[in-house]
C-alpha positions as CSV (number, residue, x, y, z in Angstrom):
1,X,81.6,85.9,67.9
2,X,83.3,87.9,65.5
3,X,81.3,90.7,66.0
4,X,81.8,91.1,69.7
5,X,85.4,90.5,69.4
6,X,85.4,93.8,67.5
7,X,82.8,95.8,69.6
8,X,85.1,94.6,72.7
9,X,88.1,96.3,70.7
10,X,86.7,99.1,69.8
11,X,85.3,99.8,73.5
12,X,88.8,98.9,74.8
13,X,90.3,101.0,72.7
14,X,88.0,104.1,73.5
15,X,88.5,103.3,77.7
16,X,92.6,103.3,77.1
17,X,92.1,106.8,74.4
18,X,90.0,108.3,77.6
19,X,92.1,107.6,79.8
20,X,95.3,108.6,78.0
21,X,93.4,111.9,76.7
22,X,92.4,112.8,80.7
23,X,96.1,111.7,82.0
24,X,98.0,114.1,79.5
25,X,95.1,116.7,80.2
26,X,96.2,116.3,83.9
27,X,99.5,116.8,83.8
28,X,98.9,120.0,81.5
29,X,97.0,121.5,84.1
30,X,99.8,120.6,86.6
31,X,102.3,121.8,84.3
32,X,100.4,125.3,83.8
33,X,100.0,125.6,87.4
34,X,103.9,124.9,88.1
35,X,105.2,127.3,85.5
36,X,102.3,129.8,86.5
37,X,103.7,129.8,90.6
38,X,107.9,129.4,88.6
39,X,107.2,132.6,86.6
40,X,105.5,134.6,89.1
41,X,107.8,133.6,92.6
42,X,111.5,132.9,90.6
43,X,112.0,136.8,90.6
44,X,111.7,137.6,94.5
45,X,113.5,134.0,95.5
46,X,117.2,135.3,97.2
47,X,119.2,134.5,100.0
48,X,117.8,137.4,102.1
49,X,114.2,136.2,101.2
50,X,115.1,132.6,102.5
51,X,116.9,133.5,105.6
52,X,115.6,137.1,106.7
53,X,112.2,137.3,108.5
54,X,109.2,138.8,107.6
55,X,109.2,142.2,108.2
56,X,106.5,145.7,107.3
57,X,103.6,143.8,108.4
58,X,104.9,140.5,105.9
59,X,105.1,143.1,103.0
60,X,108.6,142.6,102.8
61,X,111.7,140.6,103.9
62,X,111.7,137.0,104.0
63,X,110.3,133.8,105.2
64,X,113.3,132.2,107.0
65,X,111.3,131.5,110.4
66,X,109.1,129.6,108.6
67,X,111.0,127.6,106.1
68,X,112.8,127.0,110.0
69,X,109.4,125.7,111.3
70,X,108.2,123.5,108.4
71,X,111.5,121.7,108.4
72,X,111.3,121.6,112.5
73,X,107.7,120.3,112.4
74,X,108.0,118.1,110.0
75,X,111.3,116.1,111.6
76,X,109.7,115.9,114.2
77,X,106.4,114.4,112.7
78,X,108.5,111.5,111.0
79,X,110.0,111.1,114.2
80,X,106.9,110.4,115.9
81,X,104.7,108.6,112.9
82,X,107.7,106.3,110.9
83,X,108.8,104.1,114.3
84,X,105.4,103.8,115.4
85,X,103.4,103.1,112.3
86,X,106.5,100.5,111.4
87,X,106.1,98.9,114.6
88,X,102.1,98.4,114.4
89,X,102.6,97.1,110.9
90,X,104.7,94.6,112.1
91,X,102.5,93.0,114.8
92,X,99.6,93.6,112.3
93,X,101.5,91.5,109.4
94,X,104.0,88.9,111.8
95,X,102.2,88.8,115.5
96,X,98.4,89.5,114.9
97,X,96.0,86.9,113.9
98,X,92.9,87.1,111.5
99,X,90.0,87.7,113.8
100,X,87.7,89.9,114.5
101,X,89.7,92.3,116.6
102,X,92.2,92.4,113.4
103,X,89.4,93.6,111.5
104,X,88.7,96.1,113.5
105,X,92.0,97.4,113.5
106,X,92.8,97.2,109.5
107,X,88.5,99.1,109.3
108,X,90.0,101.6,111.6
109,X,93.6,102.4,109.8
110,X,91.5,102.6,106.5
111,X,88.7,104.8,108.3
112,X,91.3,107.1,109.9
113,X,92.6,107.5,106.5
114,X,89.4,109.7,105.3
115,X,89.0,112.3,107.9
116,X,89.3,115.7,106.8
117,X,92.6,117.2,108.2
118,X,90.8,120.1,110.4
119,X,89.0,117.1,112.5
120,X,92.5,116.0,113.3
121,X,93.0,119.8,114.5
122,X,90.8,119.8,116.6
123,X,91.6,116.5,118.0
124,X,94.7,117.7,118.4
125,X,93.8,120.5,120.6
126,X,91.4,118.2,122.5
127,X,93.4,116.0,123.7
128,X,97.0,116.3,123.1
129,X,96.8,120.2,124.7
130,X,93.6,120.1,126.7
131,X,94.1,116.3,128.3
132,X,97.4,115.3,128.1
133,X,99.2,118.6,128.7
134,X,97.1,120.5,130.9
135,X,97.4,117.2,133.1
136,X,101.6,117.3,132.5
137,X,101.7,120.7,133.7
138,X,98.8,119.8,136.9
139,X,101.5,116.6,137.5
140,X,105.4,118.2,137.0
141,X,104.1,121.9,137.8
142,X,105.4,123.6,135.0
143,X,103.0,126.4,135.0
144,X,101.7,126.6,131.6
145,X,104.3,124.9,129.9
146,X,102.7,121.8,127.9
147,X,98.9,123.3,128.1
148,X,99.3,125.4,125.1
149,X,100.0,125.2,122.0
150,X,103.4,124.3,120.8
151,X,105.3,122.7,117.9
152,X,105.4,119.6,120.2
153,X,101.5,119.4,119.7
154,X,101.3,120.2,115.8
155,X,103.9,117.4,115.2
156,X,101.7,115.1,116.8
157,X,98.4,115.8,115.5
158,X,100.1,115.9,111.6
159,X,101.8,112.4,112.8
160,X,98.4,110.8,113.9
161,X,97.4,112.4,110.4
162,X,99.9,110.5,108.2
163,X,99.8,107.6,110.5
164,X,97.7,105.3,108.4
165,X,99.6,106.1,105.4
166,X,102.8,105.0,106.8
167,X,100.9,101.6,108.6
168,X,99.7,100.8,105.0
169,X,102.7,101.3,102.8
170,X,104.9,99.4,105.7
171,X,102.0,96.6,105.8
172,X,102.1,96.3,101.8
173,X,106.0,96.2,101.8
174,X,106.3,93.4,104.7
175,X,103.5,91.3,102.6
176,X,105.6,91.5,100.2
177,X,108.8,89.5,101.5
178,X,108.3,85.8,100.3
179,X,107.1,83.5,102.8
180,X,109.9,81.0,101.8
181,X,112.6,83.6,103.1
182,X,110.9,83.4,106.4
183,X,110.9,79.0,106.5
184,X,114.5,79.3,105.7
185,X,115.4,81.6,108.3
186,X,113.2,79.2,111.0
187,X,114.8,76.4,109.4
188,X,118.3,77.9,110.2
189,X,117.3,78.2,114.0
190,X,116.1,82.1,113.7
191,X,113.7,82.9,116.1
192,X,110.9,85.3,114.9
193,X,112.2,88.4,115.8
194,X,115.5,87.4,114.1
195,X,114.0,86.7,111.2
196,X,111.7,89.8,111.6
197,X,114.9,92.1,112.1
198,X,117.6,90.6,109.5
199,X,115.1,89.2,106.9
200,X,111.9,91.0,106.6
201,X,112.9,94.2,107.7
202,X,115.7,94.5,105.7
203,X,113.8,93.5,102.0
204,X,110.8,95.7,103.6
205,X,112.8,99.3,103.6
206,X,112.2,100.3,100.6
207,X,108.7,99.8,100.7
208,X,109.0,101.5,104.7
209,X,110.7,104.8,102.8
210,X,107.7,104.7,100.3
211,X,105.5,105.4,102.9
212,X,107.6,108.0,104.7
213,X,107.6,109.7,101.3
214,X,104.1,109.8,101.2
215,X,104.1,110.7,104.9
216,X,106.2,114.1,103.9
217,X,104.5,115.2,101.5
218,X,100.8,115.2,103.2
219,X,102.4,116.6,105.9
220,X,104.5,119.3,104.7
221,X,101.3,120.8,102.6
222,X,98.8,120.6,105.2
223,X,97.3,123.7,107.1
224,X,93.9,123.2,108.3
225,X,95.4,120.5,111.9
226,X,98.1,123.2,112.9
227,X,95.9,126.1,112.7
228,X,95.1,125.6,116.7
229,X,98.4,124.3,117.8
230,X,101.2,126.9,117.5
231,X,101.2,127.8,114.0
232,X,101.7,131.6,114.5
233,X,101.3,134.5,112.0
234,X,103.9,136.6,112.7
235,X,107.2,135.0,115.0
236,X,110.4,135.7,113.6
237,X,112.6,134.3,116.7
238,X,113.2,130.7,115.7
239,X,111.8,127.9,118.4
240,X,115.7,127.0,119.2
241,X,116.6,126.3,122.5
242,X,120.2,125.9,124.4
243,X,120.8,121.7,124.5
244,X,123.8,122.5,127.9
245,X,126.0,119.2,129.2
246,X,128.8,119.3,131.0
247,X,129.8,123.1,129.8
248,X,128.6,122.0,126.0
249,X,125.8,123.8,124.6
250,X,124.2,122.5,121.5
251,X,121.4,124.2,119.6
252,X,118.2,122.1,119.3
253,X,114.7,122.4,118.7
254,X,112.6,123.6,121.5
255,X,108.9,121.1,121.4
256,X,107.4,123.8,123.7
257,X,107.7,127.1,121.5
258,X,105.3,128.1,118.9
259,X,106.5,128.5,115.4
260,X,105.7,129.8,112.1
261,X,104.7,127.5,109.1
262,X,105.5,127.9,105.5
263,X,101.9,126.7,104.2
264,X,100.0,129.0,106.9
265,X,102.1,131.6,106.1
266,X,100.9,131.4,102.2
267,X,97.1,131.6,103.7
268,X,98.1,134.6,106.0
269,X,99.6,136.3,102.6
270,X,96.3,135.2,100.5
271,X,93.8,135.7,102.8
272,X,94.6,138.7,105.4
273,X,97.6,141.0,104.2
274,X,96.9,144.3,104.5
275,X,98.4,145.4,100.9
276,X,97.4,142.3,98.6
277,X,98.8,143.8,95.6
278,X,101.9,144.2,97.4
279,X,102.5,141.0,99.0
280,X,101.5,139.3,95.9
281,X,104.9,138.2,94.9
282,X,105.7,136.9,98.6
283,X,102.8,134.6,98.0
284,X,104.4,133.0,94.7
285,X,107.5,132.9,96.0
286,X,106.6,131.2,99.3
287,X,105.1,128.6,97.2
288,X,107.5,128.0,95.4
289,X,109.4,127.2,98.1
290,X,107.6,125.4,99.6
291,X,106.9,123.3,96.1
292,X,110.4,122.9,96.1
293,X,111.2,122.3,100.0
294,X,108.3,119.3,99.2
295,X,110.8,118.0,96.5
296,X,113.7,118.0,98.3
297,X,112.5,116.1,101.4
298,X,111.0,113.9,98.9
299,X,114.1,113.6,97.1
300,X,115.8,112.6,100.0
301,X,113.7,109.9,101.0
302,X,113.8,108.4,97.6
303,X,118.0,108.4,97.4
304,X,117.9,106.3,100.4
305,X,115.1,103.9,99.3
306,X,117.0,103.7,95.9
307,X,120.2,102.6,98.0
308,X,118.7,100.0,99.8
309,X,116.9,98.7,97.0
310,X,120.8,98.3,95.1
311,X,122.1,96.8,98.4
312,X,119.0,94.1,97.8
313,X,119.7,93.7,94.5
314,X,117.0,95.3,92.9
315,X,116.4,97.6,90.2
């Protein structure tokens, strides 16, 4: 018995040396790549490369319209993906019970979950520009208005992309509330969407932030669904439209116009510049913006889920 006990030590203690040898060996390749895209981009980042268009055919200026159109595109994707995926993690968690059309549900959230990202482009352009706006524009006759692509389009298809992500994390969080704060708010008289709305909700944010964290970062990085609907390679007018009521104009984003995209715009650089040498440091500088754009949203997110968590009490 002896003798087992130390054969079980000693292959528990090569399993935790593995995995601590191929973590640290991870995050040196990480950590290489970083300072590889810091040392390379750092030189060419400016205000005029942030704000100023491309410009030369993209051999020089900056990358303003699309640090402009990630931002746009990806507001508007958490716009779209946070308040619905919240809302079908509720029913599925409080409202829906375990049978067999549940199953099918949770099968498909984990099965959407695993689909390359350029099915979901072409999904996108299937139905969101071919069905659903080619019938807008048949129904309001607008022309070609909503049958092309537009940012209105790409938010969506990256929204049905991070969907799952956002039903899971909100699903895990709401599990998570004990069952015994939900008796005592029955036992007070709540009804369920009281207690839903000022007892589960509340303790669940943090865990609901999680997953829009999550959500950002898949959808800031991802090229392959927008490449068909109105990611453009060279557009230097920002889609900004004129928001007028009662003699007040406010700026806002226009759904309808196409726009350019800070990860395309790195492929356009990589892949079809016509002086590759010379548009060499555009390409690490992009990326390192957008590396650091990534943090930043992701930043953000996490402040407000640590402030909610300290307004709960938790650490």
């Amino acid at each position: 018995m002896e003798l087992t006990k130390k054969k079980r030590d000693v292959s528990g203690f090569l399993l935790i040396s593995s995995t601590r040898i191929l973590f640290f060996f991870l995050i040196l390749i990480l950590l290489v790549l970083i300072g590889k895209i810091f040392i390379e981009g750092i030189g060419i980042i400016s205000l005029e490369f942030i704000f100023d268009e491309p410009k030369n055919n993209m051999t020089e200026g900056g990358i303003g319209p699309a640090i402009f159109g990630t931002i746009a595109v990806t507001v508007v994707m958490v716009l779209f993906a946070v308040p619905l995926g919240v809302f079908a993690a509720i029913y599925l968690s409080e409202y829906a019970k375990d049978s067999f059309f549940y199953r099918i549900i949770r099968t498909s959230i984990n099965n959407l979950a695993g689909i390359p990202s350029i099915v979901f482009g072409l999904f996108g352009l299937g139905f969101f520009i071919l069905f659903i706006g080619k019938n807008l524009d048949e129904v309001l006759e607008t022309g070609l208005l909503f049958g092309q692509p537009a940012l209105l389009w790409a938010s969506s298809t990256l929204a049905v992309l991070v969907l799952p992500i956002v039903i899971i994390s909100t699903l895990e969080a709401l599990n998570s509330v004990p069952k015994s704060h939900r008796d005592a708010s029955y036992g007070l008289g709540a009804s369920k969407w009281q207690t839903i709305k000022s007892v589960v909700l509340p303790q669940a944010r943090p865990g609901i932030l999680t997953g829009t964290i999550l959500a950002i970062s898949r959808g800031v990085g991802e090229t392959a669904p927008i490449l068909f609907l109105g990611c453009a390679f060279f557009l230097p007018s920002l889609p900004v439209a004129d928001l007028c009521i009662w003699g007040y104009c406010i700026p806002m984003i226009n759904p309808t116009e196409q726009f350019m995209y800070l990860a395309y715009h790195i492929f356009i650089l990589a892949t079809q510049s016509s002086n590759p040498t010379k548009s060499l440091p555009l390409q690490y500088g992009a990326t390192l913006v957008l590396i650091a754009l990534t943090i930043l949203l992701n930043i953000t997110a996490i402040l407000f889920r640590y402030k909610f968590r300290k307004s709960l009490g938790r650490n």
